[in-house]
SEKOLMI-723957 format. One line per field, with one value per residue (C-alpha): residue in one letter; chain; x, y, z. Coordinates in pm, 1 decimal. Example, Ala and Ser with C-alpha at 12.3 -4.5 7.8 and 13.67 -1.06 7.14 Angstrom:
% residues 2
rest	[A:S]
kette	[A:A]
X	[1230.0:1367.0]
Y	[-450.0:-106.0]
Z	[780.0:714.0]
***
This chain:
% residues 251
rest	[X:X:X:X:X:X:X:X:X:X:X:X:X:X:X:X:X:X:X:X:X:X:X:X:X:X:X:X:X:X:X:X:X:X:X:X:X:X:X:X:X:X:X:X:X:X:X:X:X:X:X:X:X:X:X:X:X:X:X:X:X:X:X:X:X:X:X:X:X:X:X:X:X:X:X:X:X:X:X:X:X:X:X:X:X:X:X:X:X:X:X:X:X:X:X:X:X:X:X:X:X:X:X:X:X:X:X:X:X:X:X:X:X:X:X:X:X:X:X:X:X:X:X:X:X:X:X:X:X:X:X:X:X:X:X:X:X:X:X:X:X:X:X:X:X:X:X:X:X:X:X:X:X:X:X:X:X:X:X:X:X:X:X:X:X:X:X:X:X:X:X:X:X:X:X:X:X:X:X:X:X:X:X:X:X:X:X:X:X:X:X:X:X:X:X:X:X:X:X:X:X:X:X:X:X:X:X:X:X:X:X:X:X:X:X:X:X:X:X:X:X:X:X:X:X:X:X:X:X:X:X:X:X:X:X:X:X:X:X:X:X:X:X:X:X:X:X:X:X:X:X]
kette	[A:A:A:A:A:A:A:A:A:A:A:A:A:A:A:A:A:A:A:A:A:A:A:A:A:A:A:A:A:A:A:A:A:A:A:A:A:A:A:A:A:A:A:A:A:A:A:A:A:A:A:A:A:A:A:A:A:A:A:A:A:A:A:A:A:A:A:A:A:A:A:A:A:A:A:A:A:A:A:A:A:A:A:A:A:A:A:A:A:A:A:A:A:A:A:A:A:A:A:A:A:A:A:A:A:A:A:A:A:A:A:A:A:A:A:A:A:A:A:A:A:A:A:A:A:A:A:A:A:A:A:A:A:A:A:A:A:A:A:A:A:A:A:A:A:A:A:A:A:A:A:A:A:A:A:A:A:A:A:A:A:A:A:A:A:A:A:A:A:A:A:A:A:A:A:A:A:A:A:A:A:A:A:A:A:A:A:A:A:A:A:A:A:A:A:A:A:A:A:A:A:A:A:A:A:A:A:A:A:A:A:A:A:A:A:A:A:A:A:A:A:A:A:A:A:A:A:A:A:A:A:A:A:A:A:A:A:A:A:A:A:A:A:A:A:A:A:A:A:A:A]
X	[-11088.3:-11038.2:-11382.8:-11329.0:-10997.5:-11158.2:-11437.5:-11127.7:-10968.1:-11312.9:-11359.8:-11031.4:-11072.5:-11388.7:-11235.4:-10984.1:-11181.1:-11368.3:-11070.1:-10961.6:-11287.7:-11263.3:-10968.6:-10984.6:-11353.0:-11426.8:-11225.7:-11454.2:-11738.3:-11683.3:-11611.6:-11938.0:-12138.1:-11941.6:-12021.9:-12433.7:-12395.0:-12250.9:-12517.9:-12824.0:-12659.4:-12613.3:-12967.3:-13131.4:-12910.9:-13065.4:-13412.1:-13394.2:-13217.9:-13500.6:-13728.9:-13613.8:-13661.5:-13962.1:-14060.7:-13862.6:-14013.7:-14397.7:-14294.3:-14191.3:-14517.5:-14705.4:-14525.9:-14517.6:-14898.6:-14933.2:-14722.6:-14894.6:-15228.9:-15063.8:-14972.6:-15304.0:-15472.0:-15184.7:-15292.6:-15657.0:-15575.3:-15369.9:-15613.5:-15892.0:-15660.1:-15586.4:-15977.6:-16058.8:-15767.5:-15889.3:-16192.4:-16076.1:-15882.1:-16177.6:-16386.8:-16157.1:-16096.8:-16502.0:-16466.2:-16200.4:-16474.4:-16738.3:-16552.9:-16423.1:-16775.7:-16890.6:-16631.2:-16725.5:-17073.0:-16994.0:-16810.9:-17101.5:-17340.8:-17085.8:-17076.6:-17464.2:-17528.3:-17281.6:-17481.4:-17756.1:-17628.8:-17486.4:-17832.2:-18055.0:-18041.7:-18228.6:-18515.8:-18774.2:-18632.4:-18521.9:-18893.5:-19049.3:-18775.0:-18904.6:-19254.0:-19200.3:-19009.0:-19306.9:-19585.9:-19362.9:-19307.9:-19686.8:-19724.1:-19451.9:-19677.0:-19992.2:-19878.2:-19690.4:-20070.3:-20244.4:-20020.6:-20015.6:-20395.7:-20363.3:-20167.6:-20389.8:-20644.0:-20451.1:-20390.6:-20789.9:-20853.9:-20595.6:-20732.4:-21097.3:-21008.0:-20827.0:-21110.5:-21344.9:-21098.6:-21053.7:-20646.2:-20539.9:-20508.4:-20548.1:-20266.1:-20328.7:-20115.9:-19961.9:-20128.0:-19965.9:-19996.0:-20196.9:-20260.3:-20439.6:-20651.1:-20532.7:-20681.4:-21024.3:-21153.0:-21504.7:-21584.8:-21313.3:-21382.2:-20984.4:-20790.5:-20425.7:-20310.6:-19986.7:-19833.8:-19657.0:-19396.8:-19211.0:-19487.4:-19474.6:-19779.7:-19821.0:-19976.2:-20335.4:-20344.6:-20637.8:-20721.4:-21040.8:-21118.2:-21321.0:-21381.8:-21460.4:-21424.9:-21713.4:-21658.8:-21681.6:-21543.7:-21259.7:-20992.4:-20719.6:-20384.9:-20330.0:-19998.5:-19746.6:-19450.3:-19209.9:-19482.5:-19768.3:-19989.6:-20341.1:-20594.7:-20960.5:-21295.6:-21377.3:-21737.4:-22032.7:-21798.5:-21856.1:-22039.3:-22041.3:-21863.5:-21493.2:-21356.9:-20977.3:-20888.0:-20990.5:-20752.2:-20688.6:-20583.0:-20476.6:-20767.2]
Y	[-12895.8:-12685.0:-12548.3:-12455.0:-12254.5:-12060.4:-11977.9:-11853.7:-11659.1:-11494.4:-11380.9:-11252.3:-11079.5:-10876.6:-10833.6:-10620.2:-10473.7:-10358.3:-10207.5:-10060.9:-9908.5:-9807.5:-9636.7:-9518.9:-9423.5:-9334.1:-9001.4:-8896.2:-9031.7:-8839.3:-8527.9:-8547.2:-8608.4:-8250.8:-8097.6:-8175.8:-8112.7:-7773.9:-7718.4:-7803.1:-7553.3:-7300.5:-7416.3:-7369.8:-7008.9:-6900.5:-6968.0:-6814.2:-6506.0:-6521.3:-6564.2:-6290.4:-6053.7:-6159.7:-6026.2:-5752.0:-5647.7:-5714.7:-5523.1:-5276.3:-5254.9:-5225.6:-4899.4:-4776.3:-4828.8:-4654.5:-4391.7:-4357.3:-4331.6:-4050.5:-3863.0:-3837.3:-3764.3:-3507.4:-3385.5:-3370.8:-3173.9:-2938.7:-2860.8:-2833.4:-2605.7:-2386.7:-2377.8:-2270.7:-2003.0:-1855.1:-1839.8:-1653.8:-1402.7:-1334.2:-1282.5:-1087.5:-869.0:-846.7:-752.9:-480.4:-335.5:-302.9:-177.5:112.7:133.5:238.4:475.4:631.7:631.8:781.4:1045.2:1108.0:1093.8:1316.6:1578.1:1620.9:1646.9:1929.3:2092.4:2033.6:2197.9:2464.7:2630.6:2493.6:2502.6:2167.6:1911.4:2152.6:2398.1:2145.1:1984.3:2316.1:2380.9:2024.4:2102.1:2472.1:2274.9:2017.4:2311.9:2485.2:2202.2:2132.0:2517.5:2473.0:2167.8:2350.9:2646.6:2404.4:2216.0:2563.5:2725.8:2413.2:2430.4:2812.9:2759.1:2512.9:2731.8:3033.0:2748.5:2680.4:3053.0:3167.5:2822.7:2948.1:3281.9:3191.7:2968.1:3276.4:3528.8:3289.2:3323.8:2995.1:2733.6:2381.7:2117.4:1782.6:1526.0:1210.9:948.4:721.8:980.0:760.4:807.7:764.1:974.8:972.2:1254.1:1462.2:1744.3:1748.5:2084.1:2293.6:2050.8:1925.2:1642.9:1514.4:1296.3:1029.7:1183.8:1448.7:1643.8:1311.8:1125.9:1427.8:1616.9:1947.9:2270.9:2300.8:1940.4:1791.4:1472.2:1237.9:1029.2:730.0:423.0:76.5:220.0:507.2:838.6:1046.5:1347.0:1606.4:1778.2:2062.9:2049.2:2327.2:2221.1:1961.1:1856.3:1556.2:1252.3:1448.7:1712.4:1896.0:1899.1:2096.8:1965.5:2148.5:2340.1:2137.8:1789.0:1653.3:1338.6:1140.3:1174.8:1130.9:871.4:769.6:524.2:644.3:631.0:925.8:921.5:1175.0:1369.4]
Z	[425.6:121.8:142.6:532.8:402.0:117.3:408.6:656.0:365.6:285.5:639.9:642.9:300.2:423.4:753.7:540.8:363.3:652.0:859.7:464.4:491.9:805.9:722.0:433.2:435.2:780.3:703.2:432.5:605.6:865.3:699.2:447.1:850.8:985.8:662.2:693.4:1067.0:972.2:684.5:944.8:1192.8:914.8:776.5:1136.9:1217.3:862.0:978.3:1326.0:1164.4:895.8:1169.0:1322.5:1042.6:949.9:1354.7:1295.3:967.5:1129.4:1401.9:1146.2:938.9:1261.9:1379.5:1021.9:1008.0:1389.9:1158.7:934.3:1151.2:1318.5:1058.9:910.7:1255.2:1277.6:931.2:991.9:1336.3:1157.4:867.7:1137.8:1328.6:1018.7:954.7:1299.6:1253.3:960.9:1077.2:1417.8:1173.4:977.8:1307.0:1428.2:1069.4:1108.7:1494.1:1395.5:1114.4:1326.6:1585.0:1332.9:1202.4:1578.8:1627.8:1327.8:1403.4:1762.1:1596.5:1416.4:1684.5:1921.2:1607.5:1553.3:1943.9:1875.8:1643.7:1854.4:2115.3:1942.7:1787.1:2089.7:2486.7:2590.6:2447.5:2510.6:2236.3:2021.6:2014.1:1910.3:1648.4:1501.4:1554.1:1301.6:1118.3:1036.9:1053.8:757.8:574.2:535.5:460.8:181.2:51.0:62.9:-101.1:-391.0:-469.0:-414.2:-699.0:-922.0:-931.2:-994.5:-1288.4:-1402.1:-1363.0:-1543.7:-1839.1:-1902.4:-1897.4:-2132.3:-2404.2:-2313.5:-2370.3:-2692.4:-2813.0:-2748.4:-2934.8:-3232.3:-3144.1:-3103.4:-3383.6:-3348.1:-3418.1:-3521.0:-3347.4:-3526.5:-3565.8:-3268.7:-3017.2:-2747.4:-2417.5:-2074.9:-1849.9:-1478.8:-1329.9:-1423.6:-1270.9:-1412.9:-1223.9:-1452.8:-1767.7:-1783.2:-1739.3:-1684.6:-1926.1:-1897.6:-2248.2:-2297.3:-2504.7:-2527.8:-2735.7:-2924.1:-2774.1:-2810.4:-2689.9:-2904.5:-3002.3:-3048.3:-2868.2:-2885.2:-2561.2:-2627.0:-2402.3:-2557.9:-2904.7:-2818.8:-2888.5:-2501.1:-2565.0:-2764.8:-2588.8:-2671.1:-2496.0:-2244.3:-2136.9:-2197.1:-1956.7:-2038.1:-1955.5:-1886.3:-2030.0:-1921.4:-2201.7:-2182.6:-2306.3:-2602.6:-2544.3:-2740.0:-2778.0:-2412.5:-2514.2:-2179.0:-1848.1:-1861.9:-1638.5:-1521.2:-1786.8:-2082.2:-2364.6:-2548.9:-2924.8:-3175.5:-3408.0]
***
């Protein structure tokens, strides 16, 4: 009987302590369940707003990339725009000078058929003026070579005519005064030589011409130029036929 009352007052001790817990806990139990309740619904808006700007900043990245892309499209079109312009201006800066150019050169060509037509009447003078024009020119050359060689001549005479008279004295040359023969005219016995008063030749020097280290024959200058003089084969020392070539050297 005793043991069936301590088991009645048991029950009724946890029954109170159950409706003390009930309320005295359920309060706070109830509060810490609205406070993870609002912590998952904080916890979830957090992640769909994170979410969200994760999108957002993708979304971002993308169009900054496409950006990007189109800014250096936009660059390389404007750097081969520039290109192509400069190279339109400097076509058209070359366009401008030839086009200047030709104007001047009209106004050339208007101002010589001006002159044309100022001393002649039509093609058929102006061909014949050419034509004297050539025929006198060759003339003018002609008469140049025909008094050269008359001088030439003149030279040899007056050195033959000295050597005959005793009157002209011979001049030795230095010793490095060397030379070449480039033209001979063996019918008047003298030669052109490539020498002249600037390797110190001068007029009645004696020269020896030798070929391969033989003797062939001695010459006195006639006249010297700047690079050139005319030497005669002195009578009695014509040892072989002179050639184009030959070196000359000083006596």
């Amino acid at each position: 009987m005793l043991l069936r009352i301590c088991l009645v007052l048991a029950i009724l001790a946890g029954l109170g302590v159950i409706s003390l817990s009930q309320f005295v806990l359920k309060p706070q139990i109830q509060e810490i369940v609205d406070a993870r309740n609002d912590y998952h619904k904080k916890f979830d808006d957090t992640t769909k707003t994170l979410t969200k700007t994760k999108k957002d900043l993708g979304e971002t990245q993308a169009k900054l990339k496409t950006t990007e892309s189109n800014l250096a499209d936009t660059k390389s079109q404007l750097a081969a725009t520039t290109a192509k312009a400069d190279s339109e201006q400097k076509r058209a800066n070359g366009l401008q000078a030839d086009l200047t150019k030709t104007k001047a050169d009209l106004k050339t060509a208007k101002d010589e058929l001006f002159r044309w037509t100022s001393v002649a009447q039509g093609p058929e003078q102006v061909r014949d003026l050419v034509t004297n024009v050539k025929t006198l020119t060759t003339a003018n050359e002609a008469l140049k070579e025909e008094n050269t060689l008359f001088k030439n001549t003149i030279k040899r005479l007056e050195v033959r005519i000295a050597e005959l008279t005793g009157g002209s004295d011979d001049i030795i040359l230095p010793r490095d005064v060397k030379g070449k023969v480039v033209v001979v005219d063996p019918k008047w016995d003298f030669v052109v030589l490539d020498i002249g008063a600037k390797n110190n030749v001068q007029q009645n020097g004696i020269l020896l011409v030798s070929r391969n280290g033989t003797l062939v024959a001695k010459l006195r200058v006639a006249n010297v130029e700047d690079n050139r003089s005319v030497a005669n084969v002195l009578p009695g020392w014509k040892l072989g036929d002179i050639v184009e070539g030959d070196v000359v050297v000083s006596y």
